[in-house]
N, C-alpha and C positions, 0 to 999 in steps of 0.2 A: 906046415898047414897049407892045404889048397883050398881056398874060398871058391865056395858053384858059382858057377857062371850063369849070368841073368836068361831067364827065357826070353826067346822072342825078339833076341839082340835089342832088348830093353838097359834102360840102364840102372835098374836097381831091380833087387831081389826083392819080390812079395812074400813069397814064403819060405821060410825056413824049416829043416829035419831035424835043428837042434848039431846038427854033427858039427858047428862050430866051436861047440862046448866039450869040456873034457870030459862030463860025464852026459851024456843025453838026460833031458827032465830035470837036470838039477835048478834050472832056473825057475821052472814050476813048484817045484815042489820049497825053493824059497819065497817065493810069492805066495803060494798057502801058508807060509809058515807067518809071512808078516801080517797075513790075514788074520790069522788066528789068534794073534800076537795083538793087532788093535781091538779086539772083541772081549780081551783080557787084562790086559796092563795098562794102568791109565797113564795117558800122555805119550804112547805109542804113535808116531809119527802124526804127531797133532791131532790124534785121534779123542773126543772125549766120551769119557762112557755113558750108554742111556742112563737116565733115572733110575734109581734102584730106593729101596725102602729102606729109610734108614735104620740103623743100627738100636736097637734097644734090649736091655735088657728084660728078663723072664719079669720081675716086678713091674715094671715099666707097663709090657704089657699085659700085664694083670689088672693095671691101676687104671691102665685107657679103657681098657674093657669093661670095667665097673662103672664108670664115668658114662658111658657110650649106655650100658642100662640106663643109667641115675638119670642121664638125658633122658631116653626113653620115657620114663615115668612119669618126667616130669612133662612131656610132651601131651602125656595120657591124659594128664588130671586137668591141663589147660583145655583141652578137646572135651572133654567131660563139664569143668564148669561153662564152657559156653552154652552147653546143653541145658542152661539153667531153665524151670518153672517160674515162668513171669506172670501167672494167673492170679496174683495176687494185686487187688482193688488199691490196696494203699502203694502198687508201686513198688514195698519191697521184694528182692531177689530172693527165693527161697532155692537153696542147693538140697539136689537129693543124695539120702542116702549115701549111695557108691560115689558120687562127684566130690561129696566134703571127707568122706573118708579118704578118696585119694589125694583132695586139694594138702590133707594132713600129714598124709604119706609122704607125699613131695617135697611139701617145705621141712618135714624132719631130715629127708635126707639131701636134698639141696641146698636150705637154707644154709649151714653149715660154712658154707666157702662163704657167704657175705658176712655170715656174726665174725668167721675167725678173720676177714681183711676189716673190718672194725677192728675188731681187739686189735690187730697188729700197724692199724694205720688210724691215725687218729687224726684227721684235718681239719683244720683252723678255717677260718672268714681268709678271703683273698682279695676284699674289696678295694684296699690300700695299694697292692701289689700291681706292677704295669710291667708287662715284659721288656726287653728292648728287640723290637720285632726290625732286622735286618740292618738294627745299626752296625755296621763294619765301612772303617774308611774305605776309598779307593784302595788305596796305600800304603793301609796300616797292615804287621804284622799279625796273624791270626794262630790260633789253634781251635779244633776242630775235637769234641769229645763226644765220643758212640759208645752208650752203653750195650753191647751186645744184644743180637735178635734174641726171639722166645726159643726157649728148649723143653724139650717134654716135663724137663725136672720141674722149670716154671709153671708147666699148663698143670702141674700135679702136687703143687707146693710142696717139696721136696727141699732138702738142705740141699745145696749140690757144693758149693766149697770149691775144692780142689777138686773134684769128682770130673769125668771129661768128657760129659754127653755134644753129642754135634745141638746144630741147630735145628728144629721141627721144621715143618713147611712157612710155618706162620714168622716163624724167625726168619727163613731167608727173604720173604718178603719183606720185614723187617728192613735187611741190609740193603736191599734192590733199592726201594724206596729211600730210602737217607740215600744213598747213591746218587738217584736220579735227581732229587730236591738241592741237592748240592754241585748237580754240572747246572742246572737249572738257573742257579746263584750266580754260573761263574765262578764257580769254585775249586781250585788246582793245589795241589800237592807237591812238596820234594820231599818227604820222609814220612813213613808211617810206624809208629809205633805200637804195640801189642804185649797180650801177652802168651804165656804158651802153652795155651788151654784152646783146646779145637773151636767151640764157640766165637773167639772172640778173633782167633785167626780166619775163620769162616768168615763174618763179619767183614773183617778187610778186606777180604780177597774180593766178595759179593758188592763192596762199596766201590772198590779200585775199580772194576769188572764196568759196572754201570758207567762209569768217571771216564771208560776208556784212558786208564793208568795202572795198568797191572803190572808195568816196568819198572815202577815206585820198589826201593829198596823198604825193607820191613825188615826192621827190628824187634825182636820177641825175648821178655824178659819176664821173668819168674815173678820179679818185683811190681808186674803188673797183676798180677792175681786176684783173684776172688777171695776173701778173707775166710780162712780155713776153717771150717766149723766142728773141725776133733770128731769125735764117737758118733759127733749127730750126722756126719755127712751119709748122703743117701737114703735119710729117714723122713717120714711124711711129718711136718709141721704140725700137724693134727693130733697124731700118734705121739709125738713128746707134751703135747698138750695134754693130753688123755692121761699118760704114762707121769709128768713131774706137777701136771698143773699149770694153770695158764699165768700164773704169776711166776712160774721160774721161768717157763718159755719167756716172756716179759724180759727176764731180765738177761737170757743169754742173748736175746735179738736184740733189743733198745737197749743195752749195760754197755758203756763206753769203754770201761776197761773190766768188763766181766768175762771172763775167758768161760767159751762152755768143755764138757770136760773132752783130756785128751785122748788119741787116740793111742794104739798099742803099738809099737814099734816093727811089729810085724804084720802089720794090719795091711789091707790089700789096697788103704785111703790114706797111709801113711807116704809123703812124695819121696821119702827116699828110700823106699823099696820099687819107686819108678824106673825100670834100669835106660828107658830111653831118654831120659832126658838129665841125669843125677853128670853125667861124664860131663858134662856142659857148666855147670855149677862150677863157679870161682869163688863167689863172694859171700859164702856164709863161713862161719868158723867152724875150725872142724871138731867133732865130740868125742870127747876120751872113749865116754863110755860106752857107746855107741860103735866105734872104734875099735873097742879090746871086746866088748862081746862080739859083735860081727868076724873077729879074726879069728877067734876061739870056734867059733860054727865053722869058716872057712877053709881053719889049718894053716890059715898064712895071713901075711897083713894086709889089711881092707881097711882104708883108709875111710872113714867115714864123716860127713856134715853136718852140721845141728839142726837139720830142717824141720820145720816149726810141727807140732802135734795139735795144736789147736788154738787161734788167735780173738782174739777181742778185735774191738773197732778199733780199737787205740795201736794197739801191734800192727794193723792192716797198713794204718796211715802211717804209722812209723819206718816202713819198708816202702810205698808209693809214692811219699812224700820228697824225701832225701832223691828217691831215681828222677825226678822232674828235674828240682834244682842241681843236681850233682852230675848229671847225664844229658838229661833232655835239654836243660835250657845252652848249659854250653857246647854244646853240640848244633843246636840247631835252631832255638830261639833268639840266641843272639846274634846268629848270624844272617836273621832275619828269615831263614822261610817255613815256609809253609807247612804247620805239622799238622797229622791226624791220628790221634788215639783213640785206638776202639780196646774196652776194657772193659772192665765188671764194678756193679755197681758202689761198693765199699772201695773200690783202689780209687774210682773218681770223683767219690766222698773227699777224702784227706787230699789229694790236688785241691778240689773244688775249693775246700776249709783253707789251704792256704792260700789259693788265689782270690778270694772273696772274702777272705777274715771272717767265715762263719764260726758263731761259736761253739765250744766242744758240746755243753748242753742242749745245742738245736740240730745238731749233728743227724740222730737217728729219726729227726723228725726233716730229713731231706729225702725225699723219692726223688729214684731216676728213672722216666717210664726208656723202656726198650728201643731201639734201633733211633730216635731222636736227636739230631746233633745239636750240640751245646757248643757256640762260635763262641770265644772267648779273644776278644781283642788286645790283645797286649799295649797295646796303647793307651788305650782310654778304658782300661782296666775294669771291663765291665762283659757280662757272659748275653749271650742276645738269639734269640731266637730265629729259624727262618719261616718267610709266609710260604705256607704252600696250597694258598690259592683258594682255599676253602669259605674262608671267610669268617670260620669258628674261631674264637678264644681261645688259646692255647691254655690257660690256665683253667678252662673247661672244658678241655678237652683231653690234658694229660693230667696226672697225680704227681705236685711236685712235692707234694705236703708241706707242712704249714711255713717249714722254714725258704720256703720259693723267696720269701722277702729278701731275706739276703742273700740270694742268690742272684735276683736280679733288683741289683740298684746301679741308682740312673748309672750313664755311663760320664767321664769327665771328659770337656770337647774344650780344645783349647782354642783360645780367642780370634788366632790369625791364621787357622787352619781351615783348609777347605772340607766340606761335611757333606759325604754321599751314604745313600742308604738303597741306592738299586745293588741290580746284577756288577759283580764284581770285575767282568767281560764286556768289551761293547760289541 
């Protein structure tokens, strides 16, 4: 090869013919290719891709859409009673016609989501109750528990289970938020724990992101799940109300060891018909049965697992439970650092119950509101809140329901120890 010689008895070439190259334009035409290539594939030379609208399904958006009227209407009738006749001597408001016909319209059809979060949430007096707002030692070992952001399933009262909707817009605000309230803290990381449902991995990654600690190792484990709701998954809370009655719904939601019924082995909400994530499973026992039908459909042997068809509260905590103590803690509890679990609200139930000695009957009467971290001191063996500045009551301002009492009792502070409740950072 003869390299041109510089114009101008310069001593570098400005332009090139490409004839350095074996084929002329190949270099172009791989620079469009990378082009094209980050415009398409995410994490293309640290490329990330614009916003896009998330993923839902055909019900999904069927259910926003009716929601998105149901608002409307109810928009209407608000706009209409202001329009009230106050002509009236004694002072009372007299609604016309069309304003109290729609004031009726509305609340039949809106009223709805407040009667059924009654029925399904029944909260007690909190006057007794005191959070522990920012007690964590300098020093002390911590864990860190995030119930997952909002998901459309949520916004639609939806069973969702095992079911693997991302997070809504309002969800990743959610995670941003706990993120930033917790660098805010002084708040640091060496392990994150998860499980392996998009939601709650979204979660992390949105927490770590804000925390600038996206380097943090994450572990993602089945046994962190959302506790399986069998046949019901991906149906409206409403519709099984309608459909068995609000006293079964009652007890497949608030029953501690009431299983609601399972699903079908060949169901599309059955996990081991999951094929991306089923090769990864060690630790369930495997099922004959399951096992000799599957090979028999296959033609050959298809080794098969027992994975669960549909769980009570009690099943949920019996797998959540056991992965704290048997994984979590010696692994990384004891070795003193820093964990953070972002999980779904039944798997951080049966932790909670065992690290708080809640009892099994106050159990379903524990709310975990969305993306809110719950600092749990290992030391002084007590769950504690962070300020974020507002100046509001947390306990009026989230739904911990009625069992919050035992969730937050005092914390134990030992005699000759020194006691800090700021930023964890100086």
């Amino acid at each position: 090869m003869e390299p041109l010689a510089p114009k101008d008895q310069g001593l570098t070439q400005i332009h090139t013919s490409g004839q350095f190259l074996e084929k002329p334009g190949l270099l172009k035409k791989a620079l469009d290719t990378t082009k094209e290539w980050e415009t398409r594939v995410p994490g293309t030379m640290g490329y990330n891709l614009p916003n896009v609208a998330k993923r839902m399904s055909t019900m999904e958006n069927a259910l926003l859409y009716l929601k998105e009227e149901q608002n409307a209407w109810k928009g209407a009738g608000r706009k209409k009673m202001d329009e009230v006749d106050r002509g009236n001597n004694d002072g009372e408001i007299l609604l016309s016609g069309t304003a109290a016909d729609l004031k009726n319209n509305t609340e039949s059809i809106m009223g709805d989501d407040e009667r059924f979060e009654e029925m399904t949430h029944e909260t007690k007096s909190m006057e007794n109750v005191s959070v522990n707002l920012n007690s964590v030692g300098k020093n002390d070992p911590f864990i860190v528990f995030i119930r997952h952001g909002r998901t459309p399933h949520n916004k639609l009262a939806l069973f969702t289970g095992w079911e693997d909707p991302p997070l809504a817009m309002e969800g990743e605000e959610d995670a941003r938020w706990a993120g930033r309230l917790l660098k805010k803290h002084g708040f640091e990381f060496d392990v994150v724990y998860t499980s392996w449902l998009y939601r709650a991995i979204q979660t992390a990654w949105f927490v770590l992101e804000e925390m600038d600690q996206l380097w943090l190792p994450v572990i993602s484990s089945w046994r962190l799940n959302e506790r399986h709701y069998g046949d019901l998954t991906g149906k409206s809370k409403k519709m099984v109300a309608n459909i068995y009655g609000e006293d079964q719904l009652k007890r497949w939601r608030r029953g501690y060891k009431i299983r609601p019924p399972p699903v079908s082995s060949y169901s599309f909400s059955y996990p081991g018909n999951d094929k991306r994530r089923i090769k990864y499973v060690q630790d369930i026992r495997i099922s004959f049965t399951e096992t000799f039908c599957r090979s028999i459909e296959d033609r050959k042997l298809s080794i098969h697992r027992k994975f669960p068809k549909c769980e009570s509260l009690f099943d949920c905590m019996n797998r959540s439970i056991p992965f704290y103590t048997e994984k979590i803690v010696p692994e990384a509890v004891a070795k003193g650092k820093r964990v953070l679990i972002t999980s779904h609200e039944n798997a951080i139930r049966g932790i909670l119950m065992h690290l708080c000695e809640i009892p099994e009957e106050c159990m379903n009467d524990l709310h975990l509101p969305n993306g809110v971290p719950l600092v749990y001191n290992v030391k002084r063996k007590c769950i504690s809140l962070l300020d974020d500045g507002t100046g509001e009551d947390p306990l009026e301002k989230y739904d911990f329901g009625s069992a919050a009492q035992y969730l937050f009792r005092p914390c134990e502070i030992g005699e000759d120890e020194d006691w800090y409740t700021g930023p964890l950072s100086s």
